[in-house]
C-alpha positions, 0 to 999 in steps of 0.5 A, a space after each residue: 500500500 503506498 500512501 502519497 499526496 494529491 500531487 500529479 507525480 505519483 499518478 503513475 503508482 496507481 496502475 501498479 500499487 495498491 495507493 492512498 490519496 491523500 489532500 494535504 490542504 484538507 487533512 494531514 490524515 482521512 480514511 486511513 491515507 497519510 504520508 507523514 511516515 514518510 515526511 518524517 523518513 525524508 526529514 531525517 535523511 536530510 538531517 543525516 546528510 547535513 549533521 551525520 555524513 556531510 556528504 551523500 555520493 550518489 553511487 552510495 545513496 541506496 545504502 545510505 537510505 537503507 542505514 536511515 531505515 534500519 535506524 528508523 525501523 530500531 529508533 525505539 530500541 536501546 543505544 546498547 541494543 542496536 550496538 548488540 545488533 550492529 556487532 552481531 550484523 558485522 562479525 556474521 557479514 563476510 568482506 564487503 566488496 563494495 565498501 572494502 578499502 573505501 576509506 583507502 580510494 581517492 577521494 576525487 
């Protein structure tokens, strides 16, 4: 189910996606269509951006997008929690290909 706006640009969805119409001039939220969840996920991937990372390449942006996920989906979770997770995530992951030595690459 995807929620969105009234706007023309995500017409397109509905012959793919079951959506939910909502008119942000008449209500945040009606008949169970809102899209603040994801204004919120937007808003902190800019706040990321500016006050985490600096910078976001574009090549990069899928697995940054998928780092802001994961915190939103474990925001609730303890500080001690998720690093539990993380540790447990990266002894059990083998070598990225991607990300291996890419503190190493020239940075042009």
């Amino acid at each position: 189910m995807v929620h969105a706006d009234e706007a023309t640009r995500w017409d397109l969805l509905t012959a793919k996606f079951a959506t939910r119409r909502i008119n942000r001039s008449e209500a945040y939220s009606l008949d169970g269509a809102c899209n603040n969840w994801a204004e919120s996920f937007f808003s902190r991937i800019r706040r990321a951006e500016a006050g985490i990372h600096h910078k976001i390449a574009g090549k990069f942006l899928s697995a940054y997008a998928r780092e802001m996920a994961w915190r939103e989906d474990f925001r609730r979770t303890s500080n001690g929690g998720q690093f539990v997770m993380i540790v447990g995530a990266a002894m059990a992951a083998p070598v990225s290909r991607q990300w291996k030595g890419y503190w190493q690459r020239n940075q042009a």
